[in-house]
KOLNU-143989 format. One record per residue: residue in one letter; x, y, z of N, C-alpha, C, O, CB in turn. Coordinates in steps of 0.1 Angstrom, whole numbers, plus 5000, padded with zeros to 4 digits. Each point is the difference from the previous one (the first is absolute). Last residue first. Glycine has a CB too. Layout:
<recs>
AXYZXYZXYZXYZXYZ ...
</recs>
This chain:
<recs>
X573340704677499050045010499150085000499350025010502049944998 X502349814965500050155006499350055010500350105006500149934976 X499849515000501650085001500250125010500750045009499649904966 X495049845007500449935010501850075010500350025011498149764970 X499250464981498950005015500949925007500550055010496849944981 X504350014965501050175006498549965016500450055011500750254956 X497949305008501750025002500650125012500750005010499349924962 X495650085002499949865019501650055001500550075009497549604987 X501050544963499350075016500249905009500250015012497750134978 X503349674972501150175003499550055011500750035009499650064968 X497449565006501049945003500750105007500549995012499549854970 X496750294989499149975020501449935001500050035011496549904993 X504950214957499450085004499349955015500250055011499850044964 X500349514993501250105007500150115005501049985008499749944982 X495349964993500349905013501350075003500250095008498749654987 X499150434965499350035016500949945011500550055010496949934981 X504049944967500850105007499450045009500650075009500550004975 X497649584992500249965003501150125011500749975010498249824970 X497650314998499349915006501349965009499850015012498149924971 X502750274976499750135010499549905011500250075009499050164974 X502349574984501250055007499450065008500550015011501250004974 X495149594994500450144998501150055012499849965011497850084976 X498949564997501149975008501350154995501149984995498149685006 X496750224973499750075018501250005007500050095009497749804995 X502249934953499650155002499950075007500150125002499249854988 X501549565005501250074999499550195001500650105004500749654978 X495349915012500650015016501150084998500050095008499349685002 X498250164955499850105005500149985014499450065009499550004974 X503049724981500050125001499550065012500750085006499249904973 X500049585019500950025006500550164999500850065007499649664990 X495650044982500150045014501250075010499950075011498549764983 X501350094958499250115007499849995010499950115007499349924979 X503649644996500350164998499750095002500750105002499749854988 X498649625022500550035007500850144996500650085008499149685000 X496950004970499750045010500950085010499750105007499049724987 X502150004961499350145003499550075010499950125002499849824984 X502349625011500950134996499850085000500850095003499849854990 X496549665008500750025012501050185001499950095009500349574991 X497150194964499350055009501150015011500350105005497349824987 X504449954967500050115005499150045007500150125002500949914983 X502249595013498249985002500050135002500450045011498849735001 X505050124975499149904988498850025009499149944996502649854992 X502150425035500150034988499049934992500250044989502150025014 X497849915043499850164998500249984987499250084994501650055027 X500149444991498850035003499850174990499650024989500449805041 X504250024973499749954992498150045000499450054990503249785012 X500150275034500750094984499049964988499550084993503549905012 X496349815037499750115004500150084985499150084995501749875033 X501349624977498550015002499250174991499450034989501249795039 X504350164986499749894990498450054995499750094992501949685021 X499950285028499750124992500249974987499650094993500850065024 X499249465014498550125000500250084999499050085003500049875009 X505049824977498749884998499050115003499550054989501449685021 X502750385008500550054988498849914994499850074990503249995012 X498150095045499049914994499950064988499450104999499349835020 X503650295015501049894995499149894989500549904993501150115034 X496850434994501350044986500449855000500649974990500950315013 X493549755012501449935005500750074989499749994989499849755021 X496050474985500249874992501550035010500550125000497949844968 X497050345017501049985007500949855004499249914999499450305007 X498450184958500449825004500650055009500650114999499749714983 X496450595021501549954993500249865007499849965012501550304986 X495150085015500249954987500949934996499849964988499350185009 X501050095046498949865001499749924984499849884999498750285023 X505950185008498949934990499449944999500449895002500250124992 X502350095042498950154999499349984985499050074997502750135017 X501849495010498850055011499150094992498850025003502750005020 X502149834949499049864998499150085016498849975000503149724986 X501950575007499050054988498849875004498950045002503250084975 X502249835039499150075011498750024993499049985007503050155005 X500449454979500050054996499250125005498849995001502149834988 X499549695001501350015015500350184995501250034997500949625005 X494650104971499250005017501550055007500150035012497649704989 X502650404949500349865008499050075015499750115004503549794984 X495350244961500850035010500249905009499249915000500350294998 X498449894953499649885009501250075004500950034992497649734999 X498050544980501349975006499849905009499050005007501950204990 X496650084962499549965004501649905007500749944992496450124993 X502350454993500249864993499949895017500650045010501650074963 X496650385016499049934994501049845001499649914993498650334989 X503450195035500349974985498849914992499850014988502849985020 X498350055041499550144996499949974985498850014997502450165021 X500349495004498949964998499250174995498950034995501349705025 X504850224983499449884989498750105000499950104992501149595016 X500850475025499950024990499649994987499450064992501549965022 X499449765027499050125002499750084984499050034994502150025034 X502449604981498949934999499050105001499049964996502049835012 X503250385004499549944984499449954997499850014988501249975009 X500450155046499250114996499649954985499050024995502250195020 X500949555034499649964984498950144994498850015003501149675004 X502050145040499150054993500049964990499449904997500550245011 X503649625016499050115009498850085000499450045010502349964994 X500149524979499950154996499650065007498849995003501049994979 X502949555005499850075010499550154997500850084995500949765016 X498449864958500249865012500150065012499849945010501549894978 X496150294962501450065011499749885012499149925003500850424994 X498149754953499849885009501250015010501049934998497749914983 X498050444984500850025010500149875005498949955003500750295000 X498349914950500049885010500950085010500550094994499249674991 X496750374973501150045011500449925009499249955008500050244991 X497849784948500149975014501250035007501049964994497749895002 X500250334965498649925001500149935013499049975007500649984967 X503750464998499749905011498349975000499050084999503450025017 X499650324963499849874991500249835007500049904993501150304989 X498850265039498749984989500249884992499149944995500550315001 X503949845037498549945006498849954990499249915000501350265019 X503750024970500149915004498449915001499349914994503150205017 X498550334982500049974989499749855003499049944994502650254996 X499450065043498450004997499949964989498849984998500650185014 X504949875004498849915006499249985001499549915007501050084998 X502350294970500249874994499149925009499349904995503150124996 X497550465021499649954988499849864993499149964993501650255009 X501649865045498950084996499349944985499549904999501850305015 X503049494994499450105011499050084993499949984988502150055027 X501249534985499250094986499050045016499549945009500449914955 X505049765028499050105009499450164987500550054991501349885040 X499549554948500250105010499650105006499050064995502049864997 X497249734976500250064996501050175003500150114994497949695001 X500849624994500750075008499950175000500950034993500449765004 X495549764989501150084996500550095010499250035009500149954970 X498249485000500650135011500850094995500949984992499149875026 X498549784957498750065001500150115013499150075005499549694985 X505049994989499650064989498450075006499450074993502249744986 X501549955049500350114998499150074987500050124999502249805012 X497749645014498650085000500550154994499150094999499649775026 X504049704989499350024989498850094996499249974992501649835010 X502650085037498449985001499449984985499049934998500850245024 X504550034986500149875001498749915003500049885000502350195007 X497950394989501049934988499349865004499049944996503850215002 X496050075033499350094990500249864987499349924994501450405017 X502449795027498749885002498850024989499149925002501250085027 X503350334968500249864996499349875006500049894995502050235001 X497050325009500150004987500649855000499549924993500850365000 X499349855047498950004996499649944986499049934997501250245018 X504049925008499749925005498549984995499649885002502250155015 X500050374978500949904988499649895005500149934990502050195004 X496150185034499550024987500749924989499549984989499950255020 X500649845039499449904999499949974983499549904994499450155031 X502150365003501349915001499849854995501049924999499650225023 X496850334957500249915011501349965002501050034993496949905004 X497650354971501549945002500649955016499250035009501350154969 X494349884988501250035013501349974998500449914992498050055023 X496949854962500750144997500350015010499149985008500050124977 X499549474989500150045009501150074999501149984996497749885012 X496749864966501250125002500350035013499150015009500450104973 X498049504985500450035014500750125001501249974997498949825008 X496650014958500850034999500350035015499150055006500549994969 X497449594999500250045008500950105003500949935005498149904996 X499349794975499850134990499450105013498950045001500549844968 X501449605037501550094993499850154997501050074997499649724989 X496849845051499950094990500950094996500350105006497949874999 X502049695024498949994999499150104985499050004993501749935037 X503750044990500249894993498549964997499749904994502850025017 X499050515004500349964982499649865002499749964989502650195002 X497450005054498650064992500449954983499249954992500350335028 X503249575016499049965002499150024987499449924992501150125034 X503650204976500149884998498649914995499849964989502250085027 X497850385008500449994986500149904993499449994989501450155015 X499949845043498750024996500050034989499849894995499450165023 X504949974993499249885000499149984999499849904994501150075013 X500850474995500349884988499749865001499749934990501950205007 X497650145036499250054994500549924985499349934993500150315024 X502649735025498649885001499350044985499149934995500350075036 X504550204977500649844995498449954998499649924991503050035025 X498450525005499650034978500349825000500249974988501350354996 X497749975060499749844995499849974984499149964993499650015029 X502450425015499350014990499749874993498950014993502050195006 X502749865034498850035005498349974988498949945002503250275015 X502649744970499549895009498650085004499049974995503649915016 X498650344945501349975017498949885006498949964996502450375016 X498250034943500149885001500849925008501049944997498450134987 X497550395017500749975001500449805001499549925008500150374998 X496049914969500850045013501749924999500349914993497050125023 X497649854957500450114999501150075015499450075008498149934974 X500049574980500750015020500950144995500950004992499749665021 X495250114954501150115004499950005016499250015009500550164969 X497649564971500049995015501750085008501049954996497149785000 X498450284955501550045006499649985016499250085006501950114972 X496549584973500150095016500949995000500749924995498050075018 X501149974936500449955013499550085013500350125001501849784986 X498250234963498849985007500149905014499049975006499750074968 X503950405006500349865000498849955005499550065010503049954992 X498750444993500449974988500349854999500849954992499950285006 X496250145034501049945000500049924986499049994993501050015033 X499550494993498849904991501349894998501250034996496850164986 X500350205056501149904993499649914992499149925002501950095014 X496950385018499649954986501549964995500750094996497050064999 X501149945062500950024989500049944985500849914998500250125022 X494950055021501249944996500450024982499550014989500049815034 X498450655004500049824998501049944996501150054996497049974998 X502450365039500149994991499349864993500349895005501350275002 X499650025039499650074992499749994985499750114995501149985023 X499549625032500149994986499550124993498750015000501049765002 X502750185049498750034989499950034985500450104994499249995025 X504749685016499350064992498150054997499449924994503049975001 X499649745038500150064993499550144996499050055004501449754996 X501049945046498850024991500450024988501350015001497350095015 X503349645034499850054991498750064992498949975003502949915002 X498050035046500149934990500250114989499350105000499449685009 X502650195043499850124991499749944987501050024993500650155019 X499349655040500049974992499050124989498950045004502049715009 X502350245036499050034997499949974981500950054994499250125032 X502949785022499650004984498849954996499449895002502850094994 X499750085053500550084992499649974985500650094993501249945025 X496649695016499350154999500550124998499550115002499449805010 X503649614988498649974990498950184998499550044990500349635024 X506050294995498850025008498650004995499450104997502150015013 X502949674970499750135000498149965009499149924999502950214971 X502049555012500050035011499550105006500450025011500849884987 X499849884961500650125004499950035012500950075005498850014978 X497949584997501849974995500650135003501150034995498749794983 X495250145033500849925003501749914995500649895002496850155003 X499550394989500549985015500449875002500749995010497850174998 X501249994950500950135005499949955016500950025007498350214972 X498749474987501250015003500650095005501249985001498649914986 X495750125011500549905008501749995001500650005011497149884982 X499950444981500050075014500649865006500950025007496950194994 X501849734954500950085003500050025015501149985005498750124973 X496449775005500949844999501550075003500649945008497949904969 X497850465025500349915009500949875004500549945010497950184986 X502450354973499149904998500149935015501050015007499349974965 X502450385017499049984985499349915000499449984990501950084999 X501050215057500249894989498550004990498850035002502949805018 X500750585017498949904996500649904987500950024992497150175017 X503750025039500349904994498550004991499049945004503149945015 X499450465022499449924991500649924991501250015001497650135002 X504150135026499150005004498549935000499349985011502350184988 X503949734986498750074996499249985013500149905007499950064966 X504349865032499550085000499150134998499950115004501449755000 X499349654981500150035017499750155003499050045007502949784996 X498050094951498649915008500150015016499150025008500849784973 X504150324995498750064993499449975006500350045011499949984970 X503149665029500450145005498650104995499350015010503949964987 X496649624982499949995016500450135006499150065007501449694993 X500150254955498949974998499250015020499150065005501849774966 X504250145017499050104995498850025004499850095008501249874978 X500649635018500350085009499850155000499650065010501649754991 X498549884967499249945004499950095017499150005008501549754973 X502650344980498750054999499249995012499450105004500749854975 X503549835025500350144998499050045002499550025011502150004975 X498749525005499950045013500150115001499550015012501149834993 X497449884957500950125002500350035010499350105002499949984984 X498849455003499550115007501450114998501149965004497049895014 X499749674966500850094991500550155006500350094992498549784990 X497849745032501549965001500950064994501249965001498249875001 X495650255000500550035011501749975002500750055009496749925000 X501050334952499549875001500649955018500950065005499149904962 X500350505003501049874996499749865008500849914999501250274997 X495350245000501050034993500849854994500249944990499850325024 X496949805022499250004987501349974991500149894994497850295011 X503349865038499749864995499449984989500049904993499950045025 X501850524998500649924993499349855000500349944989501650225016 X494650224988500949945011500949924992499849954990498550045030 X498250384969500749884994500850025012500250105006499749874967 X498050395032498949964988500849864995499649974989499450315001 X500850045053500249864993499549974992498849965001501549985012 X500550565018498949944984500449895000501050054997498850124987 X501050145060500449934990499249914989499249915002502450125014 X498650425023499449914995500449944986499950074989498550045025 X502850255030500149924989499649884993500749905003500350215004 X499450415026499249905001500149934982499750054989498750095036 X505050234996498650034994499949855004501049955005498750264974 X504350005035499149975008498749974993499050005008502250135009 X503049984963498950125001499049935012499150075003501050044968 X503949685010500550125000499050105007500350105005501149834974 X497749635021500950015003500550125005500450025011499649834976 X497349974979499450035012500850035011499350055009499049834984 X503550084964499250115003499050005014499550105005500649924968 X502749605015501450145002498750125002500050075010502749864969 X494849655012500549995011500750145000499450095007500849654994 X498550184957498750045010500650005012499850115004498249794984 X505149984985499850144994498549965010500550005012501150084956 X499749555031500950085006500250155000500750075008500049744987 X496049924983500249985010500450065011499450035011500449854977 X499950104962500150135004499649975015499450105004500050034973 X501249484999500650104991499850105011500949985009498549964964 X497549715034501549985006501150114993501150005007498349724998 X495050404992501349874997501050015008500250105008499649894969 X497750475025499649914992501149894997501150024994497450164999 X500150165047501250024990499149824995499449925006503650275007 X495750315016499449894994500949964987500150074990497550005021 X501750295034500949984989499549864994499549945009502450205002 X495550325012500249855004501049994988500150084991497349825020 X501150544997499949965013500449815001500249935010497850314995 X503650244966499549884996499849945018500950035009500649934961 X500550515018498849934986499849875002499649954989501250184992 X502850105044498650005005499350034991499350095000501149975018 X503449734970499849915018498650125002499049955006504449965011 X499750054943498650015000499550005016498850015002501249884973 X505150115020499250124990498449965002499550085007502649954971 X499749625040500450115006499550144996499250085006502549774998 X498349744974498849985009500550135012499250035009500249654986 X503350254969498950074994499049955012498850054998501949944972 X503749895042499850154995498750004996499450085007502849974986 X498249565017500450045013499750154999499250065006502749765000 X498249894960498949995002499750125013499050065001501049664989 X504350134985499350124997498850045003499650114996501649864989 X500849655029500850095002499450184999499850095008501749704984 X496849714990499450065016501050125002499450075008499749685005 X501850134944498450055000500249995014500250125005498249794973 X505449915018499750144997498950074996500150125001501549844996 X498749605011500750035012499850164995499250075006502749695002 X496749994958499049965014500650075010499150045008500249734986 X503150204968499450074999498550025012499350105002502149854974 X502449715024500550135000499250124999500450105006501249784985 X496749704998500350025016500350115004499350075008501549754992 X499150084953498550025006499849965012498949985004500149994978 X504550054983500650085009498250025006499550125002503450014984 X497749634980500849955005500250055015500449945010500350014966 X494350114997501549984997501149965008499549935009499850204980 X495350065005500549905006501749914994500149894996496950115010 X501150584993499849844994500449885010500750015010499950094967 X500150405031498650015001499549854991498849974998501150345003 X504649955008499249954982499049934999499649944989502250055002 X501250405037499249855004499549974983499850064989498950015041 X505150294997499150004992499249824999500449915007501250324981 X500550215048499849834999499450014985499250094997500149825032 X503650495004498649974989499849854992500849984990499550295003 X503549885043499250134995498849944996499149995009502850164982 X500849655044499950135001499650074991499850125003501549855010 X500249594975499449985008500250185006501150054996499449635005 X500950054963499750114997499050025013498850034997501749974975 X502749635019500750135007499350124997500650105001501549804997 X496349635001499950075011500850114998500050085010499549755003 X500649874947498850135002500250035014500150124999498049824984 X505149715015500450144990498850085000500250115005501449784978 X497549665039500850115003500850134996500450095007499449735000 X496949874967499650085012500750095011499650105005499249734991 X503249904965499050104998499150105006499750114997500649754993 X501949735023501250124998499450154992500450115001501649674995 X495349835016500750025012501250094993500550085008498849695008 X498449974954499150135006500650075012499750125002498249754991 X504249924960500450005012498850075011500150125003502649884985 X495749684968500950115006500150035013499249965009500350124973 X497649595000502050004996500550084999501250004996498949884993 X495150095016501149905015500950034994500950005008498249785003 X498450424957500050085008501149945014500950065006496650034982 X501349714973500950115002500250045008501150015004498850034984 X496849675010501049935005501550124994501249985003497249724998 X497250414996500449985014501049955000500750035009497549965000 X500150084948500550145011500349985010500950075005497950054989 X499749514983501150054993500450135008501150005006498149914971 X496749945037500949884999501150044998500750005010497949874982 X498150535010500249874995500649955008500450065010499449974970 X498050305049501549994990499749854992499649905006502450245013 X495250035013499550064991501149954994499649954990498850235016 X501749735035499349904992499850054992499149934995500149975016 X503550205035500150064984499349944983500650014989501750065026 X497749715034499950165002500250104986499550114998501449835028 X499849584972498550015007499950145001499050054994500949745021 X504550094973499349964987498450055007499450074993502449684994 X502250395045499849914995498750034989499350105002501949795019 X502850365009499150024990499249924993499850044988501550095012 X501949965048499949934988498750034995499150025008502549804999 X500350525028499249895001500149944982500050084990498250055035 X504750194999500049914996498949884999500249885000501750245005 X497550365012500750054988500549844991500050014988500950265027 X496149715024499650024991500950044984499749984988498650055034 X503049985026499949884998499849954987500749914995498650105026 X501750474996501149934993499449805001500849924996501650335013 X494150125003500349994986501049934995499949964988499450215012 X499249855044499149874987500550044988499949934990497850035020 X504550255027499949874998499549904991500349894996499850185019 X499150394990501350014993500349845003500749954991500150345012 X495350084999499849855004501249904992499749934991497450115011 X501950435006500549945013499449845000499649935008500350335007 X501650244954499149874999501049905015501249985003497950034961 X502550455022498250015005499349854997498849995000500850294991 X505449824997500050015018498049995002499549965010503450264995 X499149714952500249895010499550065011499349945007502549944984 X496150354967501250025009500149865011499049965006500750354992 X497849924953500349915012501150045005500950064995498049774998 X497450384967501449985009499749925011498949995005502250224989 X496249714963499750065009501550005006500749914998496750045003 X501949814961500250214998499550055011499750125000499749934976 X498249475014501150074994500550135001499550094994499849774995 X496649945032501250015004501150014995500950045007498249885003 X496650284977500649924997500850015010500450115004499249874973 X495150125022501150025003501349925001500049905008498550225000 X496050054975500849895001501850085004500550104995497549724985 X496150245029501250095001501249864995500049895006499050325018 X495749764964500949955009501150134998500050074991499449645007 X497150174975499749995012500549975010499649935009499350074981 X502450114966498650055002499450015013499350095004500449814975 X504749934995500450085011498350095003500150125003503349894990 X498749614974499050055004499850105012499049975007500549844981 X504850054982499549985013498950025002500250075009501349964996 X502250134965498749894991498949955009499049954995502849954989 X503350125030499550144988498449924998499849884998503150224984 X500849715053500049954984500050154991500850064993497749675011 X502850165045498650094993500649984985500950054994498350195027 X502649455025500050114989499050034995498949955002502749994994 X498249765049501750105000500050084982500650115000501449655020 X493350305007500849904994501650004997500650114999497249884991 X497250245040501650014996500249864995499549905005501550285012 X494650144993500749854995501350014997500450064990497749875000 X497550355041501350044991500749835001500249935010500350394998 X494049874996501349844995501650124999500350084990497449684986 X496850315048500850084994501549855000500449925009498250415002 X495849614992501349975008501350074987500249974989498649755029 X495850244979500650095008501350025002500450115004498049875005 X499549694967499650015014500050085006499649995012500749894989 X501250104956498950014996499249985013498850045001501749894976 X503850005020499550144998499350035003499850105007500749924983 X500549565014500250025009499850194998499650085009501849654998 X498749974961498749995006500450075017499050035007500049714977 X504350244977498450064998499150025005499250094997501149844992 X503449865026500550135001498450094997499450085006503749864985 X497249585003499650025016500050174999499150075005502249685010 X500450004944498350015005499850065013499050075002500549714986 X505150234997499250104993498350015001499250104999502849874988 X500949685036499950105002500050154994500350105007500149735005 X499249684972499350035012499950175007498950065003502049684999 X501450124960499050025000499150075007499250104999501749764992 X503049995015500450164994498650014998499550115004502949924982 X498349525024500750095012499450194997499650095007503249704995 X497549794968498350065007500450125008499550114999499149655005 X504950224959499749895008498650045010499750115001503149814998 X500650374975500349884996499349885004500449884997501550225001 X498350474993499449895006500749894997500550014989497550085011 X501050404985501249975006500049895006500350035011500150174989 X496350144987500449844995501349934999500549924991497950144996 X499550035056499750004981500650144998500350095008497149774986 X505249965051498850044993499550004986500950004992499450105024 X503449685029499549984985498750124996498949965005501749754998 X501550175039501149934995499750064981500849994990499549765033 X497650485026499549854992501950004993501050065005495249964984 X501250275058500949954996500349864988500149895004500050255019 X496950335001499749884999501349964991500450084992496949945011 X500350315031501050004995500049844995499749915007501350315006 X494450065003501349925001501350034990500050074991498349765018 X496450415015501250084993501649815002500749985010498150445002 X495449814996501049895002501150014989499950034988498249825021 
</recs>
């Protein structure tokens, strides 16, 4: 079994589960047998390239005349850039970013249109622009590979279009990843219409559709309109813990309770300060951290302020690999309280770590845990509770560290790359015949 597979992101080159995700599956999908060539629009350097072929769209030639999906590209060359789709940028960065001219910026790079595209493979100004020319170049490299690979498989609304131009180009059979939908993203009154359409074009003409969760599979058929026995549900996994947890000797005798992710609506950093709230006024010698950056993040710091709780919260912005294991070791409790999650790989993590996690029920991860609080993101009163409980009755705490270890153990990439793989065979069986 041989795919072509299309992400936005690889380690360590990462910003977000997304990259995660699909360094776990790549693993496991090896380890199935299943031969990975991965294209991203850049190659950083540094790539794990162990189990996988990786291939940059950067530096590949193009030519207008070989891409035939020349409608969607001039729609896409103006699609507006909003704060939801580019959530890694502070506060401060984004709003540089709206104040510049993007539309004149974009029209001046089309004139390198016939040779060699460069990408900067980030979520930045020009992350429409860059969406239209990843499917461009998708056309060529699904062409050059066309007899190395029998299925195409594109990850998110990012490389959508780039999964579409290649099936396109080669007749192969396509299957799309949902790992976040725009209502995750921005809630049901906040809707990107661009994306949102994106997202609908991908799903239409994929052959499959799998989603990260069931709570996911609902929305794909019922706000998209996608054929209930086109998608098929694939639950996240983590990592395999190679290592024990991380020896940090902390330098404060306070628990540290930690909301670890992007700081945006989806993510619910308001319920989690409030619950904070709950927990100091019950007990001061409490420390809160929260690590990400966001569109939510100056808005945080100052409910923070104005709460009175700043001297026992801290801020510490986005912290990847090393810093999140650093993180973890010195965490006593993990909260995720998302108002919309299609999965959730952090709470896996947490509990790899030994640290014991209350996740929202509105959450894909809450089908496949049995250890972990589970608690309303809006019921700031029962994770209140919940924070407070896990931290002063250490039977309760212990329990859920060991138990919740050794569920996280099972819940493995290779398990989860079986299924995708029988995804690949029903797909090229049903398509192909």
């Amino acid at each position: 079994m041989r795919v072509l597979m299309f992400g936005w992101e690889f380690p360590p080159h990462i910003t977000g589960g997304l990259g995660t995700a699909c360094y776990g599956l790549t693993k496991g999908l090896a380890f199935n047998g299943v031969k990975v060539h991965f294209v991203v629009p850049k190659v950083y350097g540094g790539e794990d390239q162990s189990q996988i072929t990786l291939h940059a769209a950067e530096g590949v030639e193009f030519s207008e005349r070989n891409f035939s999906f020349g409608e969607f590209y001039e729609q896409m060359r103006y699609f507006e850039v909003g704060s939801n789709i580019i959530p890694y940028l502070s506060p401060d960065e984004y709003e540089i970013l709206v104040n510049e001219d993007v539309r004149h910026d974009t029209i001046t790079s089309e004139k390198i249109l016939g040779r060699k595209f460069k990408f900067s493979g980030a979520y930045g100004k020009n992350l429409m622009l860059e969406v239209s020319r990843y499917a461009m170049v998708a056309s060529v490299i699904a062409r050059q590979l066309k007899s190395d690979f029998d299925i195409i498989h594109a990850h998110d609304w990012l490389t959508y279009a780039a999964g579409v131009a290649a099936k396109r180009a080669t007749g192969k059979p396509l299957v799309v990843h949902m790992h976040a939908t725009e209502y995750d993203r921005s809630g049901e009154g906040n809707i990107n219409r661009q994306v949102h359409d994106i997202e609908k074009m991908g799903m239409s003409e994929a052959d499959t559709v799998i989603s990260v969760s069931n709570f996911t599979r609902s929305i794909i058929i019922n706000k998209y309109g996608i054929a209930p026995d086109k998608v098929v549900t694939v639950h996240n996994a983590v990592e395999a813990d190679e290592s024990e947890r991380a020896e940090y000797k902390k330098y404060i005798p306070e628990k540290i309770v930690t909301f670890l992710g992007r700081i945006t609506y989806q993510k619910g950093p308001d319920y989690f300060v409030q619950s904070a709230l709950k927990v100091l006024q019950r007990d001061p010698n409490v420390r809160f951290v929260m690590a990400g950056s966001g569109d939510m993040l100056n808005r945080m710091i100052k409910r923070v302020a104005t709460l009175g709780i700043a001297d026992n919260f801290h801020f510490t912005g986005f912290l990847k690999g090393p810093e999140v294991t650093k993180m973890f070791a010195m965490s006593d409790v993990y909260v995720m309280p998302s108002v919309s999650e299609p999965f959730g790989i952090s709470p896996l993590e947490a509990m790899r770590s030994n640290v014991p996690v209350i996740i929202s029920k509105q959450s894909g991860v809450s089908e496949v845990l049995k250890h972990a609080v589970k608690v309303d993101f809006w019921d700031v009163d029962a994770m209140a509770d919940a924070i407070y409980g896990l931290l002063h009755y250490k039977a309760l705490s212990t329990m859920f560290k060991e138990l919740g270890k050794d569920e996280v153990d099972n819940l493995k990439w290779d398990n989860s790359a079986a299924k995708v793989k029988n995804v690949y065979i029903d797909t090229i069986t049903k398509v192909m015949g």
